[in-house]
Backbone as a printed PyTorch tensor [residue, N CA C, xyz], in Angstrom:
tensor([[[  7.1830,  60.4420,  44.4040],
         [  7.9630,  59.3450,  44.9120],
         [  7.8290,  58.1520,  43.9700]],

        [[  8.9110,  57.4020,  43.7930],
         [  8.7170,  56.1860,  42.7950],
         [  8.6350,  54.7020,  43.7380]],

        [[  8.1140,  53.9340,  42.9050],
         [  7.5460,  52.8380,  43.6540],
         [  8.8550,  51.8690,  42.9690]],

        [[  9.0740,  50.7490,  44.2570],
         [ 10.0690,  49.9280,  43.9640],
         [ 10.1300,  49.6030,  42.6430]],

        [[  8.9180,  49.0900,  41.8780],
         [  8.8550,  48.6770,  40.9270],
         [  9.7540,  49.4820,  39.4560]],

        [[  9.5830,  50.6400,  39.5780],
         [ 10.0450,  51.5080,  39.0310],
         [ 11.4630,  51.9450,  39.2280]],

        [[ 11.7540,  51.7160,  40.5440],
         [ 13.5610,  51.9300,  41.0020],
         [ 14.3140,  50.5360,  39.9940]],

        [[ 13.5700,  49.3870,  40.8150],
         [ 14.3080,  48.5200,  39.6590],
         [ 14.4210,  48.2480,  38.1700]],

        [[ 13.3320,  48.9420,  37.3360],
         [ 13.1570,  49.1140,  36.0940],
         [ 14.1350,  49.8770,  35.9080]],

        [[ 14.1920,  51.1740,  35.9640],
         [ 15.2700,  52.2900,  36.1430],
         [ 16.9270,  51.5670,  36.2510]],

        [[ 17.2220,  50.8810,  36.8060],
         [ 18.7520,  50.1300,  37.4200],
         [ 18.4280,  49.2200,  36.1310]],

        [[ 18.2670,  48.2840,  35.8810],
         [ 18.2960,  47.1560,  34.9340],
         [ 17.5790,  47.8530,  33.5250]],

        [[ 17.5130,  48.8160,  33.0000],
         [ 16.8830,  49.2500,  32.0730],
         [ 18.5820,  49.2710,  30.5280]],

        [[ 19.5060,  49.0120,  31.2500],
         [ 20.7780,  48.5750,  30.3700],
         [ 20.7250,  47.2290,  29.7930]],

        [[ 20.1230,  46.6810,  30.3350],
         [ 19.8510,  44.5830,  30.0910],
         [ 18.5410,  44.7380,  29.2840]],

        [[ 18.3500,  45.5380,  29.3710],
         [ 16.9200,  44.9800,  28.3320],
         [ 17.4420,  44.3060,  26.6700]],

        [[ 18.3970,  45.1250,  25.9600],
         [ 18.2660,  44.3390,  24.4660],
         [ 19.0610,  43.2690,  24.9560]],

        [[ 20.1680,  42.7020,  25.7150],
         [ 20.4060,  41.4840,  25.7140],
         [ 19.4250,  40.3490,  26.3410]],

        [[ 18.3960,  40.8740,  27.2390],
         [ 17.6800,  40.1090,  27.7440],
         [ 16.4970,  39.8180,  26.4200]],

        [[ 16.4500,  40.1940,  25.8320],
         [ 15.5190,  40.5550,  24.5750],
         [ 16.1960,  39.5950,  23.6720]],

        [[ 17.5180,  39.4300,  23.6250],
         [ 18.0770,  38.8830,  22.5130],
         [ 18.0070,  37.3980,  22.8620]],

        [[ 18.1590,  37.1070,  24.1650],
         [ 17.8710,  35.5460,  24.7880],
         [ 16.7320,  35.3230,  24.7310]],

        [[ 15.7450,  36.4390,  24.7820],
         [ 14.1040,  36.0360,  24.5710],
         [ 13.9350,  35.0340,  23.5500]],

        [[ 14.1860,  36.1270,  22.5770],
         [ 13.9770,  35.3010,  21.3150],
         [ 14.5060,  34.2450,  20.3870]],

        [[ 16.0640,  33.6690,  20.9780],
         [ 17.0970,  32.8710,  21.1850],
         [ 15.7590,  31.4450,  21.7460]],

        [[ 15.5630,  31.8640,  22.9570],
         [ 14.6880,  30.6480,  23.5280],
         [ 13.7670,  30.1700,  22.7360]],

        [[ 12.5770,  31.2430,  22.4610],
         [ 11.1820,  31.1320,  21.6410],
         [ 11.7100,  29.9710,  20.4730]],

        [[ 12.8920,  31.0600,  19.5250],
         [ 12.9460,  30.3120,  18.3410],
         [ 13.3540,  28.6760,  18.4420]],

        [[ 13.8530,  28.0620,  19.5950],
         [ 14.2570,  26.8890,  19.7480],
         [ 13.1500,  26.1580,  20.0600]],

        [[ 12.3400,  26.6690,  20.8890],
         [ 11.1370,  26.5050,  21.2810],
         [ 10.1660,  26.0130,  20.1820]],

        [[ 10.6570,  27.2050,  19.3530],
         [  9.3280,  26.8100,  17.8150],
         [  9.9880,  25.5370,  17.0990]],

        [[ 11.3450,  25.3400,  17.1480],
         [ 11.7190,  24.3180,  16.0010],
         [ 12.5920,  24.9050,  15.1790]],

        [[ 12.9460,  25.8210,  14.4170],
         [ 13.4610,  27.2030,  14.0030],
         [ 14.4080,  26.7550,  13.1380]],

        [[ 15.2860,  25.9370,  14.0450],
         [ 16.9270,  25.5520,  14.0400],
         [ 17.0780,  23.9460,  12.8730]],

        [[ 17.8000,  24.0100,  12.2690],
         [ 18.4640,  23.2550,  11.2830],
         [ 17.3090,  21.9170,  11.2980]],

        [[ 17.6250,  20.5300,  11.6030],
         [ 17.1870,  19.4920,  10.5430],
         [ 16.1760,  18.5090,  12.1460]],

        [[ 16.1330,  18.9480,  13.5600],
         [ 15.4380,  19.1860,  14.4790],
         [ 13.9740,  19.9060,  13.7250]],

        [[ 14.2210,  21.4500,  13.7300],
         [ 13.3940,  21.7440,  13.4360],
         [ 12.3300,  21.0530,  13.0030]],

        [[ 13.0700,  20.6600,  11.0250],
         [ 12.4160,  20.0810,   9.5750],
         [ 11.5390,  18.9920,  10.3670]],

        [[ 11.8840,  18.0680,  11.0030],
         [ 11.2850,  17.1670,  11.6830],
         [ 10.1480,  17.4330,  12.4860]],

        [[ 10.6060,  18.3800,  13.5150],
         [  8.9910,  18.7990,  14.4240],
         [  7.9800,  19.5920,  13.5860]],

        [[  8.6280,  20.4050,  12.1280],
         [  7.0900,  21.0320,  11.4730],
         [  6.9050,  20.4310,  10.6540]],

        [[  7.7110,  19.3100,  10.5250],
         [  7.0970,  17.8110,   9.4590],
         [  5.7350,  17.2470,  10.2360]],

        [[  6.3020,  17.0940,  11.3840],
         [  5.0500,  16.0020,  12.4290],
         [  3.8210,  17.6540,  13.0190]],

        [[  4.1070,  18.5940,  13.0990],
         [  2.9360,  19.7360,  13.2900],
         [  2.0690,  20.1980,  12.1770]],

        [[  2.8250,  20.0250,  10.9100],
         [  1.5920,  20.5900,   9.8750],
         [  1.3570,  19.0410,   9.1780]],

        [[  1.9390,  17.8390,   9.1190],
         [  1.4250,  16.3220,   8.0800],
         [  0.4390,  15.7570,   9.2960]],

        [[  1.1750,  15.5610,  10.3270],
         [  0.5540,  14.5720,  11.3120],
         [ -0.5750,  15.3400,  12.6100]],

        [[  0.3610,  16.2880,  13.0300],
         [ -0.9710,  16.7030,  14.0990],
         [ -2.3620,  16.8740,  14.2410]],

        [[ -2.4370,  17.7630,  13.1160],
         [ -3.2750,  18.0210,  12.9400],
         [ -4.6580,  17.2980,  12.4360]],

        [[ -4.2790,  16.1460,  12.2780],
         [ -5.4880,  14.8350,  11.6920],
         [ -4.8330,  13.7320,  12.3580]],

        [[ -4.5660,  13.5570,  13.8390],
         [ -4.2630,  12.8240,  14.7830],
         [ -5.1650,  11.2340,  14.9230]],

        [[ -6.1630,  12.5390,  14.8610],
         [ -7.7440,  11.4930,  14.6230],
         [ -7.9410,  10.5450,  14.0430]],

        [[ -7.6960,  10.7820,  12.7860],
         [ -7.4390,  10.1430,  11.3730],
         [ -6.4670,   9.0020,  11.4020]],

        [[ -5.4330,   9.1990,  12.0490],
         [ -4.0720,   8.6970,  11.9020],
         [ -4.7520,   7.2560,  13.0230]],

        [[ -5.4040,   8.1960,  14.4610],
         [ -5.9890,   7.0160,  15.5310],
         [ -6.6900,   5.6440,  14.6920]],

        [[ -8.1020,   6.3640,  14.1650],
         [ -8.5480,   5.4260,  13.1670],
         [ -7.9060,   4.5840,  12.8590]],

        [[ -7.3260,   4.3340,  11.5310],
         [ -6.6220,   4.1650,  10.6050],
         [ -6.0750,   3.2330,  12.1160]],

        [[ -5.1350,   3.1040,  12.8330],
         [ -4.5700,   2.1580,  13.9700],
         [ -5.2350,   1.1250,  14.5090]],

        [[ -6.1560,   2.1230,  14.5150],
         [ -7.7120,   1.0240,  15.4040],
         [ -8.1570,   0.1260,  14.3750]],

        [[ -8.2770,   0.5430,  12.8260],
         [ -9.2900,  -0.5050,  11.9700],
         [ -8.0690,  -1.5970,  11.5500]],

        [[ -6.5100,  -1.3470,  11.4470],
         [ -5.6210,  -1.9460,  11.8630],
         [ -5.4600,  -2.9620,  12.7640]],

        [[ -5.8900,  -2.3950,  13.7600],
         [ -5.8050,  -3.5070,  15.0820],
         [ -7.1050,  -4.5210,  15.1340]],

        [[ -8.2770,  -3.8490,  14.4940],
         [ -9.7700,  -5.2250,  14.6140],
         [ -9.2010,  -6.1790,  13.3810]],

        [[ -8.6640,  -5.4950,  12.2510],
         [ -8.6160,  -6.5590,  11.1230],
         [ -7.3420,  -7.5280,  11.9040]],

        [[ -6.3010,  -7.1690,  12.6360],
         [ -5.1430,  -8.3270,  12.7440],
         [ -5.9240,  -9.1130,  14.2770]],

        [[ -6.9000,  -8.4730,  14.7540],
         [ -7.5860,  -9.3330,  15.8100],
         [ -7.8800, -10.1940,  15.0330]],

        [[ -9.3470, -10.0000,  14.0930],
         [-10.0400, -10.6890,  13.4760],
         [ -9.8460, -11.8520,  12.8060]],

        [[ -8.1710, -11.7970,  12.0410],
         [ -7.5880, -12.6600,  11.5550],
         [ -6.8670, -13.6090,  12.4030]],

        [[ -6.4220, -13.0810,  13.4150],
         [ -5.8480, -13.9880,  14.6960],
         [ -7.0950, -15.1730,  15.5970]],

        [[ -8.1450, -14.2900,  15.0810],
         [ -9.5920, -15.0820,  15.7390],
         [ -9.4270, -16.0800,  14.6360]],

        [[ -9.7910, -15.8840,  13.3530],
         [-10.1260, -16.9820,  12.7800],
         [ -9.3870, -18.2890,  12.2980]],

        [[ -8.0550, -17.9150,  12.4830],
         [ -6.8710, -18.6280,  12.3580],
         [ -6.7300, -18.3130,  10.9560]],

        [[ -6.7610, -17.6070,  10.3100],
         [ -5.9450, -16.7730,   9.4930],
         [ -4.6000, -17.1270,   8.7810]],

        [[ -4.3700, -18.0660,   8.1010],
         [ -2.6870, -18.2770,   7.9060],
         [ -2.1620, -17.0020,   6.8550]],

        [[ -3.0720, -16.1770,   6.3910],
         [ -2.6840, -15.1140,   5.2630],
         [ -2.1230, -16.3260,   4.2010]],

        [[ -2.1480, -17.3720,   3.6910],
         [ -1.5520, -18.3040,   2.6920],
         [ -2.8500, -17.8330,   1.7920]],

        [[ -2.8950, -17.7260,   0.3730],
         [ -3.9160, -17.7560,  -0.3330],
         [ -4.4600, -19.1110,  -1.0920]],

        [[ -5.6040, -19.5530,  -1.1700],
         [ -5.9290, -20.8490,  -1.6490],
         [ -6.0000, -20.6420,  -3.2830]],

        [[ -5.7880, -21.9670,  -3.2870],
         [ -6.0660, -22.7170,  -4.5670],
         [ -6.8570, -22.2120,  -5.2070]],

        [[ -6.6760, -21.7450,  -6.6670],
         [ -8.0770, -21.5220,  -7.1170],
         [ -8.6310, -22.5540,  -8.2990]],

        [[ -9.7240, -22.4960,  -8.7380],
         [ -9.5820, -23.4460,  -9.9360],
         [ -9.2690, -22.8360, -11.4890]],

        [[ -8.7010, -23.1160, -12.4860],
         [ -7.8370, -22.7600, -13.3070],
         [ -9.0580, -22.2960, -14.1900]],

        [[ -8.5670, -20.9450, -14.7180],
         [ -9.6490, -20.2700, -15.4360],
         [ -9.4220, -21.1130, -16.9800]],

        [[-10.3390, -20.4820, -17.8770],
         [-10.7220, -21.3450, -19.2100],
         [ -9.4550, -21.4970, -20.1910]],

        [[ -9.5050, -21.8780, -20.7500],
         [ -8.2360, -22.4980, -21.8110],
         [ -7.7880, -21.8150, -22.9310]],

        [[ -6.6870, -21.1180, -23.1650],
         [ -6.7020, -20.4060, -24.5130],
         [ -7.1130, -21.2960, -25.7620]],

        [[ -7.6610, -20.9250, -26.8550],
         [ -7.9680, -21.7510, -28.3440],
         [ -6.3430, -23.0340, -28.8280]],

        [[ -5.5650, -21.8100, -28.6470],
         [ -4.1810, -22.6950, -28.7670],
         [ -4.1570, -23.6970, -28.3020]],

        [[ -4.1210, -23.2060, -26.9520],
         [ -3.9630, -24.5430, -25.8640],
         [ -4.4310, -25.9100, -26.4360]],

        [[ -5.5370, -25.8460, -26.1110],
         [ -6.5370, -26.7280, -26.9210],
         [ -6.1230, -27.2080, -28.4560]],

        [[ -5.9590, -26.3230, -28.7790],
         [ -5.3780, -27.1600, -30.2960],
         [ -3.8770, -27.8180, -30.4550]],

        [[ -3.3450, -27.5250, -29.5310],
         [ -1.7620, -28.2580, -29.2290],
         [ -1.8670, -29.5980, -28.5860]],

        [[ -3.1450, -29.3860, -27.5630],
         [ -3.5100, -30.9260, -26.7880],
         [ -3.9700, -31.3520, -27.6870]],

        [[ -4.8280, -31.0710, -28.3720],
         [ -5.3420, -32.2080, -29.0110],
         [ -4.1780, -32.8720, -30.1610]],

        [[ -3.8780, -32.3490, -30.6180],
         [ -2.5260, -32.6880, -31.2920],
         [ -2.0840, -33.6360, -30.7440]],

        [[ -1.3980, -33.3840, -29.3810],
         [ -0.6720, -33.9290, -28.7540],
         [ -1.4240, -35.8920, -28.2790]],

        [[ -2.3950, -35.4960, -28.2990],
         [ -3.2950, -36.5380, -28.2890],
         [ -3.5510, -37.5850, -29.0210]],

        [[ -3.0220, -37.0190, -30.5640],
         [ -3.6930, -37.7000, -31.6880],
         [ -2.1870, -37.9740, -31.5020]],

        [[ -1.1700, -37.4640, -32.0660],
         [  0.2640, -38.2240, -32.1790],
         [  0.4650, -39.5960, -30.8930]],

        [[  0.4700, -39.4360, -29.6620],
         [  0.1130, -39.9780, -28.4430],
         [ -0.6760, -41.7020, -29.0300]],

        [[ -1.5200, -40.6200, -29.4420],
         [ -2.5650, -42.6040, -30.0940],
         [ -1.9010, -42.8770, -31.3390]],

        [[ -1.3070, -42.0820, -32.1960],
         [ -0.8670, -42.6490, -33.7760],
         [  0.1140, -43.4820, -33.0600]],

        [[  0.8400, -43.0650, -32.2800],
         [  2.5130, -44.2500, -31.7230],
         [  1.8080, -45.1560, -31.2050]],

        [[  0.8940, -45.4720, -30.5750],
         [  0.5660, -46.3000, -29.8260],
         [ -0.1010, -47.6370, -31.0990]],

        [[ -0.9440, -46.8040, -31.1810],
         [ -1.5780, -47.8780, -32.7690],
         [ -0.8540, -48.1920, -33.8760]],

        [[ -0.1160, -47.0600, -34.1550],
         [  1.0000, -47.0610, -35.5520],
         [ -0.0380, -47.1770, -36.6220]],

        [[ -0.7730, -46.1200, -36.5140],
         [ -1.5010, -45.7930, -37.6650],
         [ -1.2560, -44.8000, -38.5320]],

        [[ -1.3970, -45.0210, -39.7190],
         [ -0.9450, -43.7620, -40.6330],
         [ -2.1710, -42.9430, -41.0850]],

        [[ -3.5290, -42.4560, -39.8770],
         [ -4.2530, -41.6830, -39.8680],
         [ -4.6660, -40.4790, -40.1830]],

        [[ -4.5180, -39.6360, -41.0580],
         [ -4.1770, -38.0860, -40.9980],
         [ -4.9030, -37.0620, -39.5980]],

        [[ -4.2260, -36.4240, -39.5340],
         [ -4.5900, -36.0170, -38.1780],
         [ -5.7340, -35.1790, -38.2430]],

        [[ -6.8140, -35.1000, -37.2640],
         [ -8.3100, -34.6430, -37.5080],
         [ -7.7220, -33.0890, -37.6880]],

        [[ -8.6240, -32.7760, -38.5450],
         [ -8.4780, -31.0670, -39.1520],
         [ -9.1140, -30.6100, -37.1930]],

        [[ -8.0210, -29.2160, -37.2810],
         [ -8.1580, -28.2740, -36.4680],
         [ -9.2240, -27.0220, -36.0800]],

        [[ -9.9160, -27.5140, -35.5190],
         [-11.1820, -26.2650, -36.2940],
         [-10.7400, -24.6300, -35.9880]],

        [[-11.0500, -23.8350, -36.7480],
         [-10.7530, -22.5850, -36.4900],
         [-11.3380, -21.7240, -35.5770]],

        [[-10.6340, -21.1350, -35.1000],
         [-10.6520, -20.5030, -33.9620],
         [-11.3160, -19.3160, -34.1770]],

        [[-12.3600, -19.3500, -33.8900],
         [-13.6180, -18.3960, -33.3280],
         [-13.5840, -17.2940, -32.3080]],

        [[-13.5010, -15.9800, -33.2290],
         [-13.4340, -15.3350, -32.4270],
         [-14.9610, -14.0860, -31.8200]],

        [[-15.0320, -14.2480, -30.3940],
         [-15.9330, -13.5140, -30.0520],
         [-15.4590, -12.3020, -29.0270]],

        [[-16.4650, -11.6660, -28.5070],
         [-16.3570, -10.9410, -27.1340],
         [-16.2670, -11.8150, -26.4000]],

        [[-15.4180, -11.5040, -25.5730],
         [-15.2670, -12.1290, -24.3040],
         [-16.2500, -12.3770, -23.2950]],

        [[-17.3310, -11.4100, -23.1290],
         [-18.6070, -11.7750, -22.4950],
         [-18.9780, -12.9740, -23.3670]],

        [[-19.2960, -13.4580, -24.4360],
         [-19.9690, -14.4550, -25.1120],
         [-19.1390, -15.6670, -24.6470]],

        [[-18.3650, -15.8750, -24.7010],
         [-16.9290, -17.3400, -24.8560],
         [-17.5590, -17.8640, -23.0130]],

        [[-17.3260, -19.2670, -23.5650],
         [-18.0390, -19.9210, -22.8710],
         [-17.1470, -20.1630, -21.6710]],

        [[-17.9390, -20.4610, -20.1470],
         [-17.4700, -19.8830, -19.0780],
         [-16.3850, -21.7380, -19.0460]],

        [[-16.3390, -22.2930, -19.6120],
         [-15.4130, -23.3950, -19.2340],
         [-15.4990, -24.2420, -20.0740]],

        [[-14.0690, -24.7370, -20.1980],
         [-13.7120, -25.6340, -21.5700],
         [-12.9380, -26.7940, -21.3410]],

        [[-13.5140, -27.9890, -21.2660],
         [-13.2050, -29.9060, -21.1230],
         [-12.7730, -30.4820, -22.6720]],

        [[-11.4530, -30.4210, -22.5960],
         [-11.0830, -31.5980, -23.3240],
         [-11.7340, -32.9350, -23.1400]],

        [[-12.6350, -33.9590, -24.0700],
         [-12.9450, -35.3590, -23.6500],
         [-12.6750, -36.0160, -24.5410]]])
């Protein structure tokens, strides 16, 4: 004798490959499968899911630094700094500029002080700051 289970297997045993064919119709939509949907969900399952963690972090040390800066009053403006040392040129154009400056003023026909030559070192050696006086 056959058990219900088996009568109805038997009757519907014609539907199986179309029911088979919607199976896998579903699954594959299911997985992502399909055109530029898909590209997107196994973009975010194999870049992003998987180091979720990482990604949390990274939000969180985000969120203490824009606290932190909101605590301290923070304008993000960067300050002033003081002006690093003077190229050799520089210096030898001011002073120039200096001596012509006093020749008009005095109307002297002075020759202008010799330029001393420009010394060259390593840059570790050259001195950490340079005053015109």
């Amino acid at each position: 004798m056959k058990t219900p289970r088996e009568v109805l297997l038997g009757r519907h045993r014609s539907a199986e490959p179309e029911l088979d064919q919607i199976r896998e119709h579903i699954v594959d939509r299911i997985r992502g499968s399909d055109g530029a949907d898909g590209f997107a969900r196994k973009l975010w399952r194999e870049m992003f899911w998987p180091v979720r963690h990482a990604w949390l972090g990274l939000g969180a040390a985000w969120m203490v630094v824009l606290a932190l800066n909101l605590a301290t009053g923070g304008d993000g403006a960067p300050g002033v700094n003081s002006p690093g040392p003077m190229a050799p040129d520089s210096v030898i154009a001011l002073q120039r500029q200096e001596w012509l400056m006093a020749q008009s003023a005095k109307d002297d026909a002075a020759a202008p002080p010799p330029a001393k030559p420009i010394e060259r070192r390593p840059r570790s050696e050259a001195p950490a700051e340079q005053r015109i006086v």
